[in-house]
C-alpha positions as CSV (number, residue, x, y, z in Angstrom):
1,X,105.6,90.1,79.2
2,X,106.9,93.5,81.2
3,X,103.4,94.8,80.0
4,X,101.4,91.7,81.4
5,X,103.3,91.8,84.6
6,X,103.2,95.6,85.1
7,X,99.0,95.1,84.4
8,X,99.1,92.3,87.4
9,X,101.0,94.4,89.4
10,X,98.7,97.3,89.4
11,X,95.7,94.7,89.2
12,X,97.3,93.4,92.8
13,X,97.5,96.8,93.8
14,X,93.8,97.8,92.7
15,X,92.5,94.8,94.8
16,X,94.5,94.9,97.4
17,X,93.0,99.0,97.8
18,X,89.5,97.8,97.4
19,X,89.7,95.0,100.0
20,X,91.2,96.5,102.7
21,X,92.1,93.3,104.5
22,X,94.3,90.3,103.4
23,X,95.8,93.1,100.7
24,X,98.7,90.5,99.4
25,X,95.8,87.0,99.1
26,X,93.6,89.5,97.2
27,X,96.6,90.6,95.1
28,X,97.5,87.0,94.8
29,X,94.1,86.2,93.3
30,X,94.0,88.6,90.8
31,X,97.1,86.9,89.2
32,X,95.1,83.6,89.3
33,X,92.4,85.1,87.2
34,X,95.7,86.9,85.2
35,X,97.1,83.3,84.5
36,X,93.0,81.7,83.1
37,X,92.6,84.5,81.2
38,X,96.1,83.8,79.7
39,X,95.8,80.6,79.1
40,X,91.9,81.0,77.6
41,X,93.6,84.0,75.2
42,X,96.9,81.2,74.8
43,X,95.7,79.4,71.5
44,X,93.0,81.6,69.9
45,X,95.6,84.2,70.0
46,X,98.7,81.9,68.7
47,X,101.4,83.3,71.9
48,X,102.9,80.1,70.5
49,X,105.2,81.9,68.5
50,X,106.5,83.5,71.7
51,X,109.8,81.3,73.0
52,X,109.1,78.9,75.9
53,X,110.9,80.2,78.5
54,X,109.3,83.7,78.2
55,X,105.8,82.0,78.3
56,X,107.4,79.9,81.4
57,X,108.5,82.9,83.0
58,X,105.5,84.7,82.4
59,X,103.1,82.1,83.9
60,X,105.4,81.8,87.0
61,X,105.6,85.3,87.6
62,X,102.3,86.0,87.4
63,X,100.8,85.5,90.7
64,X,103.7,87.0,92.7
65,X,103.7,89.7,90.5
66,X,99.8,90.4,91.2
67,X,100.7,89.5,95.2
68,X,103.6,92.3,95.3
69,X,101.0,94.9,94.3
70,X,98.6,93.7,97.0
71,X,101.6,94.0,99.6
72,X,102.6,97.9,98.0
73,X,99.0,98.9,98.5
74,X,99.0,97.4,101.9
75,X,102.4,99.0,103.0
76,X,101.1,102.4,101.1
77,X,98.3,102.3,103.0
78,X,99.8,102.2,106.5
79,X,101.8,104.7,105.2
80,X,98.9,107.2,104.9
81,X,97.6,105.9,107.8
82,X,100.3,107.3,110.0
């Protein structure tokens, strides 16, 4: 899960970089296509065996975690800019 969030984070961070504007949405939506790629990979892969609160917390923290990185890259970027 700290793997998976850490990848969302720096995929949040990635798009908020590339976008330039509305860094934090951007971020936001990368988690969205974090959590349907999780849930496509869900059965084939058997994360059933995981306990239900980690999957719970992983699915909740998912889009946050993906909007955090677009906020980061915006606040970096102002950062730089000054």
């Amino acid at each position: 899960m700290v793997i998976g969030l850490g990848c969302d984070f720096l995929g949040g961070f990635v798009a908020g970089r590339t976008a330039k504007t509305s860094e934090v949405m951007h971020g936001g939506i990368i988690g969205g296509i974090f959590i349907l790629l999780s849930l496509a990979l869900f059965v084939p892969l058997n994360l059933g065996d995981f306990p239900l609160w980690s999957n719970l917390i992983g699915f909740l923290l998912t889009i946050p975690f993906g909007m955090l990185g677009g906020y980061v890259s915006k606040i970096s970027r102002k950062k730089t800019a000054a």
